[in-house]
C-alpha positions, -999 to 999 in steps of 0.1 A, spaced: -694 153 -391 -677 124 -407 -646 112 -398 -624 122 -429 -640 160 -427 -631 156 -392 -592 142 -397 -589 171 -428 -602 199 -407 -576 184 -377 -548 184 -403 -552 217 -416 -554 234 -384 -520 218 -371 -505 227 -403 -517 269 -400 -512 267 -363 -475 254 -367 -464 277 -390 -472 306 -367 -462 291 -340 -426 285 -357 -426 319 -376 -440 340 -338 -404 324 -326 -382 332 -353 -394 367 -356 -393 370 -321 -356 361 -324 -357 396 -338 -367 417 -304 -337 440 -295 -316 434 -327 -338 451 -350 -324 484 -374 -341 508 -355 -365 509 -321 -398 513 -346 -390 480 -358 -384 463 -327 -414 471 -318 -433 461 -350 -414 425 -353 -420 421 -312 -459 428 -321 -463 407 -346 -446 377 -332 -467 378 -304 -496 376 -327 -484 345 -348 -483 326 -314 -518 341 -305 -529 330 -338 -514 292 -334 -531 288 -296 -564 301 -309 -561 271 -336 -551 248 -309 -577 260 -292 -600 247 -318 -586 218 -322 -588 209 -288 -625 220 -283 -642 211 -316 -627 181 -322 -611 165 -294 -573 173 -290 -549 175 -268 -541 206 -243 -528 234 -266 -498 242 -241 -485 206 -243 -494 195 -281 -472 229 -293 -442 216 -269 -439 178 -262 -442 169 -300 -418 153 -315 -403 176 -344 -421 149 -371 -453 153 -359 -448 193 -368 -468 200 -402 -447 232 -405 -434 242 -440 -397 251 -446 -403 286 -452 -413 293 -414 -380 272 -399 -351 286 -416 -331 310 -396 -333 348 -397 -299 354 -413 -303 388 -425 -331 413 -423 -339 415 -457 -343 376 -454 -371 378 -424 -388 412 -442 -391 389 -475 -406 362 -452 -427 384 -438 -441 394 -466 -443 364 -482 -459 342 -457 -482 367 -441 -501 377 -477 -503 335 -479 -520 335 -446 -545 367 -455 -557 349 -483 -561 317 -464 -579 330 -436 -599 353 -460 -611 321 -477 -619 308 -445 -643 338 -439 -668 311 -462 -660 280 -441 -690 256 -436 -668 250 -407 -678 280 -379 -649 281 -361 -628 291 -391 -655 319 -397 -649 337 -361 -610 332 -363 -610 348 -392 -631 379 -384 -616 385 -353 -578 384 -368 -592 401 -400 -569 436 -382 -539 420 -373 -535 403 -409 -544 438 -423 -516 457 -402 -492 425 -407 -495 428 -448 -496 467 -449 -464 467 -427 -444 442 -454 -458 460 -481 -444 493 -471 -409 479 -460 -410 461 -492 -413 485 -517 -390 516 -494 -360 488 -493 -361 478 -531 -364 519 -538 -340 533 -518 -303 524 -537 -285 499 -558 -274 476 -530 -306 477 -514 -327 466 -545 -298 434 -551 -305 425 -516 -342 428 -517 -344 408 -552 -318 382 -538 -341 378 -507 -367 370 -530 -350 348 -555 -340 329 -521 -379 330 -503 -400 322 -537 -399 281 -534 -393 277 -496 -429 304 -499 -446 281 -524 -443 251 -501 -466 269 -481 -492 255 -502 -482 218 -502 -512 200 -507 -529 172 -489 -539 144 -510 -556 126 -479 -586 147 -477 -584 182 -493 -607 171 -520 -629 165 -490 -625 195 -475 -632 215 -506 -665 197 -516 -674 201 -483 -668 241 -488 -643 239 -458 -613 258 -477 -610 260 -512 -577 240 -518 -541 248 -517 -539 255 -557 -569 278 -556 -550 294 -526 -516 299 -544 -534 314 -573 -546 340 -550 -519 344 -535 -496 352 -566 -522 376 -576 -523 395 -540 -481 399 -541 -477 408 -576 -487 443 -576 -470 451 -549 -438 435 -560 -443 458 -594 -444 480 -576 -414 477 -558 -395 469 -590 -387 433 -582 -386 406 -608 -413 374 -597 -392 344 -612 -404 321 -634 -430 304 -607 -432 274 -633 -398 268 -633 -394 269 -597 -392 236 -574 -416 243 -544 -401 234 -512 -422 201 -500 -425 180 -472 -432 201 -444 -461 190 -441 -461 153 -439 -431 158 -417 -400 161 -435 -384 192 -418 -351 207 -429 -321 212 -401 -332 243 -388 -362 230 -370 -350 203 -342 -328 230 -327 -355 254 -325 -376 232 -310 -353 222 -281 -349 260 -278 -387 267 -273 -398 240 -253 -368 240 -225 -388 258 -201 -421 242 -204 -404 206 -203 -387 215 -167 -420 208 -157 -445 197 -181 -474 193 -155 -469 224 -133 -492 250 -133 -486 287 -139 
């Protein structure tokens, strides 16, 4: 494989692995606060799969092509070697913030990883069959919350559409692309590239948000929220980090 398929494949990895990795421990923040028990449960479930997701990637990473232990690259970085976007680090606020996340971001990732379904590259194949169910449950799950919310009453559809109005750029930034190598990548039928991505993904949430009578704002008027991934991280990030790895940095070489 040659070296700049190699350092693109690396780089695309860290940034799909950091964003669940971020995301598993913000929604996890959610365990015991939730509106009611069901949804306790649901956030707790899939926050545990967004980290399952990022230490099967740094799994990959690791194996294929030569990185570092998964346990200590996810906790001994240091926050500008993170290729997280700025959707994944803000902080929960309110519900209706993390549900438009949620929603958001995980229809971004089932597009991705259905792309990936394609991949020249064979690990990205088998990741993506085998979390082909949890993506499914993840996007049915936002969906239904999604369009229930924004139907229900006046003050729930203002909050729903402000969530929105607040997510739509941080969510774009999601597909910040690489100009290192993703031309590389693509001709190489690795992935097909952030842009064809974002098309896809605009097409996947639109219905949905039809049908949930919110208004998709003007996406070319909107200022996608960049730098996440060459790491430029917003505020929210370094504290989380601390937060994450206190316990594995006690001891970073013991074994459990």
């Amino acid at each position: 494989m040659e070296t700049t398929i190699r350092q693109g494949i690396a780089q695309l990895i860290i940034k799909m692995a950091d964003d669940a990795l971020i995301l598993g421990h913000r929604n996890s923040e959610w365990t015991g606060l939730g509106p009611i028990m069901e949804e306790d449960i649901a956030f707790s479930s899939m926050a545990q799969d967004k980290i399952g997701h990022a230490w099967a990637l740094y799994r990959i990473l690791q194996e294929e092509l030569g990185g570092e232990d998964p346990d200590k690259f996810a906790f001994l970085r240091d926050e500008k070697a993170f290729k997280c976007c700025h959707l994944v680090e803000m902080p929960n606020s309110e519900y209706d913030f993390s549900l438009m996340r949620h929603f958001l971001f995980d229809h971004a990732e089932t597009v991705r990883y259905e792309s990936l379904l394609q991949s020249s590259f064979e690990p990205f194949q088998q990741l993506s069959k085998k979390l082909k169910g949890e993506l499914k449950y993840h996007t049915l799950h936002a969906n239904a919350w999604i369009i229930q919310l924004s139907n229900a009453n006046e003050e729930s559809y203002n909050r729903m559409q402000t969530a929105l109005n607040t997510c739509i750029s941080l969510a774009a930034g999601i597909f910040e692309p690489s100009q290192e190598d993703e031309e590389a990548l693509i001709a190489a039928h690795i992935y097909p590239g952030e842009k064809v991505l974002y098309e896809r993904w605009l097409e996947r949430i639109y219905p949905v948000l039809v049908r949930a009578s919110l208004n998709l704002p003007d996406m070319d008027t909107i200022m996608p929220a960049y730098g996440g991934r060459y790491g430029f991280h917003t505020e929210h990030l370094h504290p989380l980090l601390l937060e994450m790895a206190e316990v594995f940095k006690m001891d970073a070489e013991a074994s459990w």
